[in-house]
VEXTIGU-318172 format. One record per residue (C-alpha): residue number from 1; y, z, x. Coordinates in Angstrom, 3 decimals. Example, Ala and Ser with C-alpha at 12.3 -4.5 7.8 and 13.67 -1.06 7.14 Angstrom:
<nodes>
+-----+----------+----------+----------+
|   n |       yy |       zz |       xx |
+-----+----------+----------+----------+
|   1 |   -4.500 |    7.800 |   12.300 |
|   2 |   -1.060 |    7.140 |   13.670 |
+-----+----------+----------+----------+
</nodes>
This chain:
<nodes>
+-----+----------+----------+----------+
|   n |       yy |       zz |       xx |
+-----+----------+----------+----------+
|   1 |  115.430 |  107.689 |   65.029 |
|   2 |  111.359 |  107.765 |   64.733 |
|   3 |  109.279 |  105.644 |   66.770 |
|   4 |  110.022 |  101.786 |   66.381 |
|   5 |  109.547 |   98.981 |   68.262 |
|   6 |  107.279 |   96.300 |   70.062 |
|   7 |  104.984 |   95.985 |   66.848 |
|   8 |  103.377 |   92.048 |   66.799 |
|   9 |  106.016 |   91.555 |   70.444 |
|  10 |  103.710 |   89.210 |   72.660 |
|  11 |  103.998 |   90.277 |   75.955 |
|  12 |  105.231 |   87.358 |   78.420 |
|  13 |  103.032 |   86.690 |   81.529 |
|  14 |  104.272 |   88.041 |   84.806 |
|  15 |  105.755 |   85.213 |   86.031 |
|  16 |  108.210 |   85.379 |   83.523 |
|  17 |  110.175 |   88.238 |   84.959 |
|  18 |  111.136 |   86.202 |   87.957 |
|  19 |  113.224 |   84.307 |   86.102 |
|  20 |  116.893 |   84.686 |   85.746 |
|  21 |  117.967 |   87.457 |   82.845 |
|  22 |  118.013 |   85.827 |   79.620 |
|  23 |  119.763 |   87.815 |   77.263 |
|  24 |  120.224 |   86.343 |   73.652 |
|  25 |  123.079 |   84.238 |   72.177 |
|  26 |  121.055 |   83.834 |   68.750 |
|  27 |  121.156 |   79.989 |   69.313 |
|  28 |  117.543 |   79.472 |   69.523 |
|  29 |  115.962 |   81.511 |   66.109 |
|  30 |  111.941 |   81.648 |   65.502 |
|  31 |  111.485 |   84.682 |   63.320 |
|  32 |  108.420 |   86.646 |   64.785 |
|  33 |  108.387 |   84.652 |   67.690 |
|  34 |  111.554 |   85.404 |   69.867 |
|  35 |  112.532 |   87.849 |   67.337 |
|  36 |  111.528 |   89.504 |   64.363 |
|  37 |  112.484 |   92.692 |   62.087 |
|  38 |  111.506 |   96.318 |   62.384 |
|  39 |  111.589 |   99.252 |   59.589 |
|  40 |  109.834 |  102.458 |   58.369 |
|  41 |  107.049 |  102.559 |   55.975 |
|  42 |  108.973 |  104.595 |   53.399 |
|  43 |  110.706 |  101.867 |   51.599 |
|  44 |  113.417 |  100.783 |   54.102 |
|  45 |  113.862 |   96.978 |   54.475 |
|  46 |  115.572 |   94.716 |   57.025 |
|  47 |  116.511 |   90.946 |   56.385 |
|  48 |  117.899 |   88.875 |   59.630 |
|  49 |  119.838 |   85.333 |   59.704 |
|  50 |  122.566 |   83.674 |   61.484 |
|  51 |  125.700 |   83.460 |   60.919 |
|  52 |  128.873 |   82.499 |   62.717 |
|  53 |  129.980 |   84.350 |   65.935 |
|  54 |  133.570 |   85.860 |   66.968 |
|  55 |  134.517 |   82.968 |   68.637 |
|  56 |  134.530 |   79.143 |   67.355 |
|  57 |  130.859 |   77.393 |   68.349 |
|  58 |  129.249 |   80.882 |   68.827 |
|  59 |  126.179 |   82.396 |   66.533 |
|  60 |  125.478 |   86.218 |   65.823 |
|  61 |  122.942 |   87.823 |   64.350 |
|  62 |  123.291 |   89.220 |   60.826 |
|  63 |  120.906 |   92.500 |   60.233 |
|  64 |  120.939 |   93.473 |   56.630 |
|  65 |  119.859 |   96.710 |   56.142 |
|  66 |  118.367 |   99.168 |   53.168 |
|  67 |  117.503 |  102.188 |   54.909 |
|  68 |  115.563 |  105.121 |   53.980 |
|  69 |  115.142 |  106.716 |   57.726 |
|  70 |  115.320 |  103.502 |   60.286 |
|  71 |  114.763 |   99.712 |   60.955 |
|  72 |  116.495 |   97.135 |   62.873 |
|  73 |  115.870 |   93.343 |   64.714 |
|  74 |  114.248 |   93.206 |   67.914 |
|  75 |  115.172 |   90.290 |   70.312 |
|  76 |  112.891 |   88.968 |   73.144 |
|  77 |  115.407 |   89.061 |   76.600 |
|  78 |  113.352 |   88.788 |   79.028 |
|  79 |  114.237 |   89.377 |   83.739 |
|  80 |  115.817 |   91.692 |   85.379 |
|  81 |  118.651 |   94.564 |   84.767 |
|  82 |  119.158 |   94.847 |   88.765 |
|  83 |  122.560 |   94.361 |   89.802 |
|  84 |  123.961 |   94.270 |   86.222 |
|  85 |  126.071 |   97.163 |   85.520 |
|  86 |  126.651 |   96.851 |   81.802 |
|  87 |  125.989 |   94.660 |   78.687 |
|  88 |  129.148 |   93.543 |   76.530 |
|  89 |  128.684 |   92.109 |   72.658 |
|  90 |  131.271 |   91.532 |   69.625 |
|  91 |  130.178 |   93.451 |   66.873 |
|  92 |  131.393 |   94.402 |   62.613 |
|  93 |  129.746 |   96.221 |   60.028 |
|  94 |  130.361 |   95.915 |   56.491 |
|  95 |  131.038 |  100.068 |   56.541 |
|  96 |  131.087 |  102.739 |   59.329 |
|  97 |  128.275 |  102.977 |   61.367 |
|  98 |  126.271 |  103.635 |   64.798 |
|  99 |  124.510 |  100.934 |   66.277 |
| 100 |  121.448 |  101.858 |   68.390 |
| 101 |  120.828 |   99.373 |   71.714 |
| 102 |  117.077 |   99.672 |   72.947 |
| 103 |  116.034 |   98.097 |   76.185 |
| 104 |  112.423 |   97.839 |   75.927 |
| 105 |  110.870 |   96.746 |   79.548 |
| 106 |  107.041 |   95.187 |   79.880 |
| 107 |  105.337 |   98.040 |   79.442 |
| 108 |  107.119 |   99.120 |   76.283 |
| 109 |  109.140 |  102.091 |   77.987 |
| 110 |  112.663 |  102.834 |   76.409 |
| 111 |  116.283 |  103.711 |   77.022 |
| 112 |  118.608 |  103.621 |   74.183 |
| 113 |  122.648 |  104.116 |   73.928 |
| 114 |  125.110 |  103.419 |   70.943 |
| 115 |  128.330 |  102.308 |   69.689 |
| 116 |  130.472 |  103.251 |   66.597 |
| 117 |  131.680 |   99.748 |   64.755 |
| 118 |  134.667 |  101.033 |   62.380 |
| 119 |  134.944 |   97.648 |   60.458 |
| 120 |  134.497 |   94.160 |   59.610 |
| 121 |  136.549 |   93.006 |   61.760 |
| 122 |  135.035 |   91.815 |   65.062 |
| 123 |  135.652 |   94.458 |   68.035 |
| 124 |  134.097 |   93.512 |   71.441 |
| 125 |  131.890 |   96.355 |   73.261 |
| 126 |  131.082 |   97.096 |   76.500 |
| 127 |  127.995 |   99.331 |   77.166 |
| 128 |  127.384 |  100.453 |   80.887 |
| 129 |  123.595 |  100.667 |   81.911 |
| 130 |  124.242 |  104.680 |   82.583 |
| 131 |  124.831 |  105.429 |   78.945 |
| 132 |  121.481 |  104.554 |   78.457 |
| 133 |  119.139 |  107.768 |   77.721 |
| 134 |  115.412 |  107.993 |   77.356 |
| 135 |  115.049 |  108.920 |   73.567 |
| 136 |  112.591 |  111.938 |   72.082 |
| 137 |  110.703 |  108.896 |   70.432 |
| 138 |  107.594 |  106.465 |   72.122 |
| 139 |  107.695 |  102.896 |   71.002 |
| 140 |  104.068 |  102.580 |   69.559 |
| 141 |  101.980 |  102.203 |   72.762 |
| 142 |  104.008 |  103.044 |   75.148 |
| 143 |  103.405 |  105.899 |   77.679 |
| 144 |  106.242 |  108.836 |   77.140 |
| 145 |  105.829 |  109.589 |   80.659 |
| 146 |  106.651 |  106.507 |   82.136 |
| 147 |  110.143 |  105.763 |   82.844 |
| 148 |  112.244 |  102.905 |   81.761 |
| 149 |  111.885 |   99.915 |   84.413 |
| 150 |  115.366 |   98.023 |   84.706 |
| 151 |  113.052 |   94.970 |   86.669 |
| 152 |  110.882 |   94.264 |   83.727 |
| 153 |  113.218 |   93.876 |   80.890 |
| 154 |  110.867 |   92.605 |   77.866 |
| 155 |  113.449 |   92.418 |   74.504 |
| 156 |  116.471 |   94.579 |   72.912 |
| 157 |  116.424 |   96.404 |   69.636 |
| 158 |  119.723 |   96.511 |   67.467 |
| 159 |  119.140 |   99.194 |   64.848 |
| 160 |  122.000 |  100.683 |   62.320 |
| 161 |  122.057 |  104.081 |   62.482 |
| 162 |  123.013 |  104.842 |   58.734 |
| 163 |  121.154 |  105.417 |   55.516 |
| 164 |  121.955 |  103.400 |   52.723 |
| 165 |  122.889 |   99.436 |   52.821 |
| 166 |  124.630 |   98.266 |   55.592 |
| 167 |  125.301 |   94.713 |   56.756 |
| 168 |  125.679 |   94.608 |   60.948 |
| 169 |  126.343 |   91.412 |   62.961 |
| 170 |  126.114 |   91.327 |   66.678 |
| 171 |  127.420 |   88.063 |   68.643 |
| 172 |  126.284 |   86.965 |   72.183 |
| 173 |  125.087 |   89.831 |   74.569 |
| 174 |  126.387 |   88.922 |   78.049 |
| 175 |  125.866 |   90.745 |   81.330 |
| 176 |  128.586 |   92.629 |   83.485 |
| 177 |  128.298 |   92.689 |   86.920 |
| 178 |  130.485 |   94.476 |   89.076 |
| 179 |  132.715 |   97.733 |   87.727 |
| 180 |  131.953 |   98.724 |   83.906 |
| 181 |  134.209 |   99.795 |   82.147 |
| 182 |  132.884 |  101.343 |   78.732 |
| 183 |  133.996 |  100.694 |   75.666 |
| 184 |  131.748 |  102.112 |   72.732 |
| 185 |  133.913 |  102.996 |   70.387 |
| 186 |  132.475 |  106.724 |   70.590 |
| 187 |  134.983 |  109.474 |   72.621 |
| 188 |  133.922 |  109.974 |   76.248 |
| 189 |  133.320 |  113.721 |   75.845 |
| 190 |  134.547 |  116.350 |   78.190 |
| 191 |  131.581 |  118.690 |   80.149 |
| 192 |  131.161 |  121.145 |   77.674 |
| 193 |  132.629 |  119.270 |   74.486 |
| 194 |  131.186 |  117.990 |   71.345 |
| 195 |  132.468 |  116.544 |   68.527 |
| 196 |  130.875 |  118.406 |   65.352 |
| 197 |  132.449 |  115.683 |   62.821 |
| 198 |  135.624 |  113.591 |   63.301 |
| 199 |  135.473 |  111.883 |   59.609 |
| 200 |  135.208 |  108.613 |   61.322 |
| 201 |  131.665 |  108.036 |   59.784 |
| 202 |  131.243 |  110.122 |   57.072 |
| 203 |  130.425 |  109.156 |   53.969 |
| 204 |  130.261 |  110.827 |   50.795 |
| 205 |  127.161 |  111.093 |   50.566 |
| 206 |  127.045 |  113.102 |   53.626 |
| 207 |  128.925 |  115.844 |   52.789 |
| 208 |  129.352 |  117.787 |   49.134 |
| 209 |  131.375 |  120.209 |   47.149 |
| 210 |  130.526 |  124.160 |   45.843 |
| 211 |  133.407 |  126.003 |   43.727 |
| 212 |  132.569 |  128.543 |   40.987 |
| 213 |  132.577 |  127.245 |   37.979 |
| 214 |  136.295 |  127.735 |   37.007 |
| 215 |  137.384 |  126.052 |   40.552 |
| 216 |  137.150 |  122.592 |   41.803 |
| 217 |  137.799 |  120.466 |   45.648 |
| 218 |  137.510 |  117.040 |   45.994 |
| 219 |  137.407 |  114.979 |   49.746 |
| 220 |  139.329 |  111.721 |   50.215 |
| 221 |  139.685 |  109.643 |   53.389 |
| 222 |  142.563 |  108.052 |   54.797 |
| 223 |  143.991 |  107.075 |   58.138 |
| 224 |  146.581 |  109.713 |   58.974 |
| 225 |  149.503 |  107.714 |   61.483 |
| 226 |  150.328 |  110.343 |   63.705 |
| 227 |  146.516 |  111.146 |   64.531 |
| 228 |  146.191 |  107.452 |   64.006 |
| 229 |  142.616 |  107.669 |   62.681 |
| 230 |  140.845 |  108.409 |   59.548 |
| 231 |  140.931 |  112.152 |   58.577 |
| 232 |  139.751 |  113.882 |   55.535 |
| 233 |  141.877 |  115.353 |   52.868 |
| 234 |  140.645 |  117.785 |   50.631 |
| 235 |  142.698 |  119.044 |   47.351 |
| 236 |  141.780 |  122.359 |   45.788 |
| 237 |  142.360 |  124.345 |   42.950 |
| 238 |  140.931 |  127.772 |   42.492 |
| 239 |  141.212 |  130.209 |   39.697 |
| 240 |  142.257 |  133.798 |   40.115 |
| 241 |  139.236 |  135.801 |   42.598 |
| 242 |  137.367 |  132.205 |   42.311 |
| 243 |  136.010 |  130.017 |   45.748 |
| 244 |  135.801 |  126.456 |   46.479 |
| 245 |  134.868 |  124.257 |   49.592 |
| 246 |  133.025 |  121.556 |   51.355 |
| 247 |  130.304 |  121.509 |   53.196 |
| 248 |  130.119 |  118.621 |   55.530 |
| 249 |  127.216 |  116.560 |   58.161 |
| 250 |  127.259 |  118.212 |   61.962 |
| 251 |  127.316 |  114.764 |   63.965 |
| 252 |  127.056 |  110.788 |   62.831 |
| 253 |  123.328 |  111.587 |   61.824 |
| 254 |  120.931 |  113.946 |   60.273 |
| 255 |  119.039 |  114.883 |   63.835 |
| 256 |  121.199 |  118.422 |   63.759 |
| 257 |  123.235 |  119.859 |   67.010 |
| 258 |  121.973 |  121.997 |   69.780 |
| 259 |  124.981 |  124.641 |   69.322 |
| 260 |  123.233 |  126.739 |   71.975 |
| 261 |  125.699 |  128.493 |   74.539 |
| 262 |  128.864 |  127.284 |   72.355 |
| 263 |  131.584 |  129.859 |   72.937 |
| 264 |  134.505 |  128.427 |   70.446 |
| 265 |  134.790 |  126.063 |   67.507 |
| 266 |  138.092 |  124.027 |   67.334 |
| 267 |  139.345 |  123.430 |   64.137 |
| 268 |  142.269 |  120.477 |   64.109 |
| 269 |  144.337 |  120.267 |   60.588 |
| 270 |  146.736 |  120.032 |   59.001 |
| 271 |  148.067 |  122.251 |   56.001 |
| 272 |  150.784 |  121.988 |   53.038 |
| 273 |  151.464 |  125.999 |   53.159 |
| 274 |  149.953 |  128.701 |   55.394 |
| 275 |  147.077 |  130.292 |   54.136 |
| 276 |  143.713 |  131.732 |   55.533 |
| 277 |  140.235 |  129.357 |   55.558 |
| 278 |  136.492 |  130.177 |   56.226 |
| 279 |  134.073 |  128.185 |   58.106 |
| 280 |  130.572 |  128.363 |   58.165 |
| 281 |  126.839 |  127.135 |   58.797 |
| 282 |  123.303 |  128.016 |   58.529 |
| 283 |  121.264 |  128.704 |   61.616 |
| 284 |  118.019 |  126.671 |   62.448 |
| 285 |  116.212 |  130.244 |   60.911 |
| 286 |  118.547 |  128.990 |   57.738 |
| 287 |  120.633 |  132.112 |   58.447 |
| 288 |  124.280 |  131.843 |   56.587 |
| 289 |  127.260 |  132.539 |   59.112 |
| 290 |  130.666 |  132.473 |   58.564 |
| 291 |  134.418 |  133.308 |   60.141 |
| 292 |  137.789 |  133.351 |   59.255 |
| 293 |  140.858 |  131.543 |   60.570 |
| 294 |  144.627 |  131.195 |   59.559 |
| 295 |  146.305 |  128.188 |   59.856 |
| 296 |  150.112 |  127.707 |   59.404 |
| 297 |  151.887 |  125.294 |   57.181 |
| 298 |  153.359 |  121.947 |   58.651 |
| 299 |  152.279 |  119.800 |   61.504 |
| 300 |  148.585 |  118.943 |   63.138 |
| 301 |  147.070 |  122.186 |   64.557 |
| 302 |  143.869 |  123.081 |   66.197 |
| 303 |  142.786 |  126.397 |   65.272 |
| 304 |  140.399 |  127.975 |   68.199 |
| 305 |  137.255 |  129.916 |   66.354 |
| 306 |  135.506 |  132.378 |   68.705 |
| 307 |  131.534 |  132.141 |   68.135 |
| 308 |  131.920 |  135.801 |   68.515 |
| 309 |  133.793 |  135.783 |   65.215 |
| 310 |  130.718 |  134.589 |   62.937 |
| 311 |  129.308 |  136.853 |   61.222 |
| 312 |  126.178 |  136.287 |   58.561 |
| 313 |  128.034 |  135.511 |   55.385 |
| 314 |  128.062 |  139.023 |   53.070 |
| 315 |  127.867 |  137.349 |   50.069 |
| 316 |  125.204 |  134.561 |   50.190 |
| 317 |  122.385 |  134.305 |   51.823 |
| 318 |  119.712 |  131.162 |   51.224 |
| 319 |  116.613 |  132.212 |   49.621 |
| 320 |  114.741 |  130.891 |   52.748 |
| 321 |  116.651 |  132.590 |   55.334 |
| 322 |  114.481 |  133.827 |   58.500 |
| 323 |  116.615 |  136.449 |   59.629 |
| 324 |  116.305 |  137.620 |   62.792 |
| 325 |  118.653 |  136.759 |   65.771 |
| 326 |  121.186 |  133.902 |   65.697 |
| 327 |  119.546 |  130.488 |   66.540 |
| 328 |  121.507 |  127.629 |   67.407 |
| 329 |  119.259 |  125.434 |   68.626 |
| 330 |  120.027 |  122.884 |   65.873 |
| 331 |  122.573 |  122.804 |   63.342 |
| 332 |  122.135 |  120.302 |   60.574 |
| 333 |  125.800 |  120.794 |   58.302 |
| 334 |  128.699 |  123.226 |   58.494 |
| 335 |  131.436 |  123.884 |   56.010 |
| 336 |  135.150 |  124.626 |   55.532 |
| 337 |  136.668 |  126.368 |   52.596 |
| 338 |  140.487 |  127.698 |   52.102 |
| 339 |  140.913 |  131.331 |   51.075 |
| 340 |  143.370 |  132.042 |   48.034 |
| 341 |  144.553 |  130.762 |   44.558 |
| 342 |  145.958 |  128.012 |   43.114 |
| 343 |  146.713 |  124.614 |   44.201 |
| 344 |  145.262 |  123.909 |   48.279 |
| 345 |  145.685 |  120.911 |   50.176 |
| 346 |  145.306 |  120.431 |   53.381 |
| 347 |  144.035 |  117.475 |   55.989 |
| 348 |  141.326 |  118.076 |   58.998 |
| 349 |  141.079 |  115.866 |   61.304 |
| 350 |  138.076 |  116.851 |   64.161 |
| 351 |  136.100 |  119.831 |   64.437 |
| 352 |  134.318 |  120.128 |   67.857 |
| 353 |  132.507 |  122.748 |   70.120 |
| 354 |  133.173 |  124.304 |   73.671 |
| 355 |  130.581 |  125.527 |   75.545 |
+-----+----------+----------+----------+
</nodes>
C-alpha cells in the first residue's frame, strides 16, 4: 500500500478527544463528512453504501472496489485507544482478500494491521491493538517520524488489499477491553516462519503457466478435507525431454519477501506417483535460482529444501539479470515444476520459509 489517507478529513477541535471512544456502527452516514472514499490516481475507484449488518437491526458498510494499486473508506472515530486492548468487527468479501485496518490519530500518524476474509459469509474478527505496525507509507501530511498516538484517535481506514473488483462489507467495530484474543483469519507465525503462499488468496491472475511448446499444466483450486483448506492442484503433461510448471505470487500481495537469512524452504504436497520437482525464484538482482526435491507418492508431505541447495538455474537466465551475489532482500514470485514425462498430478498445499 502507497500513501492514503486523511485527504479533505476535518480535523475535530481538541475538546473532542475527551470524549468517550466513538467507534462507528455505520448508523449515522454523511459521505465526506463523517466518512468519505479514498483511491489512487491511476484509475482505481471506490463506491461506499449501507447495507444490512450480521445481525438483525445492525448496518455495515459496503466498500466496492476497482483497484489498480489501492483505495478504501475512511471513517471519522474519534477518543481514546487507552485501556482498549483490541477492536472486533463482522466482516465478508465477495472473493478472497486482505483487509487493511488504519488507525489514523490527530496528527495523521499511522498504524495498520490486517485480516484475511475467505468468503461471503459473515465471520467475526478480533484484532488486538499489538498487531498494529507502523507502515513504510506517510498519510499525506503526516510526519514519518512521529509515532502513532493511541490518545488521539482521529478516524479508521478499511482498505481491500486486492487488485481487481472486490465487494467488502464491514459491520459494527466494537472495543475489547480486557484479554484479546486474536482472531484474523491470518496464521500466527512461529519466530522464524513465513508463509511464502498457502493458496488461500491466490488468484489466477496471480500466478501463470510456462511449458515448451509440446507440454502443457494447468492450476485448479479446491478445498482438500484432510488439510481442510483450499490447496492448489496442478495437472501436467509433458512430452518426451519437454518442461512444464507454474510460477506462483510470494505472499497475499505484490510488495515481495525479505528472504534474507532463510535457511530452508518447506514444501507441503501431495503427489499421485513419486517423482522428482524443481523449485525456483529470481533474486531482487533478477538472478534465476533453482533446486531439486523428490517427493514420494501418497499422503500430504512436506519436503524440507536447504537454501544451500539453490543454485542459479543452468539453463535460463532473464535477460536483465544483475549477477553478482545472491540477494534476497525481496522476492516478488517463485515457482514449482515436476521433473519427468507424461501425465503429473500432484496437490501443494503451503510453501513457507525458516530462518
Amino acid at each position: 500500500m502507497k500513501k492514503l489517507l486523511m485527504l479533505g478529513l476535518v480535523l475535530l477541535p481538541l475538546s473532542a478527544w475527551a470524549s468517550a471512544l466513538v467507534l462507528p456502527d455505520w448508523k449515522t452516514w454523511d459521505m465526506d463528512k463523517n466518512l468519505g472514499t479514498f483511491a489512487d490516481a491511476l484509475g482505481s475507484t471506490v463506491l461506499a453504501d449501507r447495507v444490512a449488518g450480521p445481525v438483525e437491526g445492525q448496518m455495515a458498510a459496503k466498500i466496492s472496489a476497482q483497484l489498480v494499486q489501492w483505495g478504501g473508506l475512511w471513517v471519522l472515530a474519534p477518543g481514546s485507544l487507552e485501556g482498549v486492548s483490541a477492536i472486533r468487527f463482522s466482516a465478508r468479501a465477495s472473493k478472497p482478500c486482505k483487509i487493511q485496518i488504519g488507525l489514523n490519530d490527530s496528527a495523521k500518524s499511522v498504524q495498520v494491521a490486517f485480516v484475511r476474509v475467505l468468503s461471503d459469509e459473515w465471520a467475526e474478527f478480533e484484532v488486538p491493538l499489538s498487531l498494529f505496525q507502523k507502515p513504510d507509507w506517510t498519510n499525506p501530511g503526516g510526519d514519518k517520524s512521529k509515532a502513532f498516538d493511541p490518545a488521539r484517535l482521529h478516524d479508521i481506514s478499511l482498505s481491500p488489499i486486492t487488485l481487481g473488483q472486490v465487494d467488502v462489507a464491514v459491520g459494527p467495530i466494537r472495543a475489547v477491553r480486557g484479554k484479546a484474543k486474536a482472531s484474523t483469519g491470518l496464521e500466527e507465525p512461529k519466530a522464524g516462519s513465513e508463509v511464502v503462499q498457502d493458496f488461500q488468496l491466490l488468484d489466477k491472475s496471480s500466478c501463470g503457466p510456462f511449458a515448451d511448446d509440446k507440454s502443457s499444466i494447468s492450476i485448479d483450486f479446491s478445498t482438500d478435507k484432510d488439510q481442510a483448506r483450499r490447496v492448489a492442484a496442478f495437472k501436467a503433461s509433458i512430452a518426451a525431454k519437454g518442461w512444464a510448471g507454474y510460477w506462483m505470487r510470494a505472499g497475499d500481495d505484490w510488495t515481495g519477501q525479505d528472504w534474507r537469512k532463510a535457511k530452508v524452504m518447506l514444501v507441503t504436497l501431495k503427489a499421485e506417483s513419486d517423482g522428482d520437482y524443481t523449485v525456483g525464484f529470481n533474486d531482487a538482482g533478477q538472478n534465476a535460482y533453482v533446486a531439486r526435491f523428490h517427493a514420494k507418492a501418497g499422503d500430504w508431505q512436506t519436503v524440507s529444501v536447504p537454501f544451500s541447495a539453490f543454485v542459479l538455474n543452468p539453463f535460463y537466465q532473464p535477460p536483465q539479470a544483475k549477477g553478482g551475489e545472491q540477494d534476497l532482500s525481496r522476492i516478488e514470485t517463485f515457482n514449482l515444476a515436476p521433473s519427468g514425462e507424461g501425465k503429473i498430478s500432484y496437490k501443494v498445499a503451503e510453501v513457507k520459509i525458516e530462518r
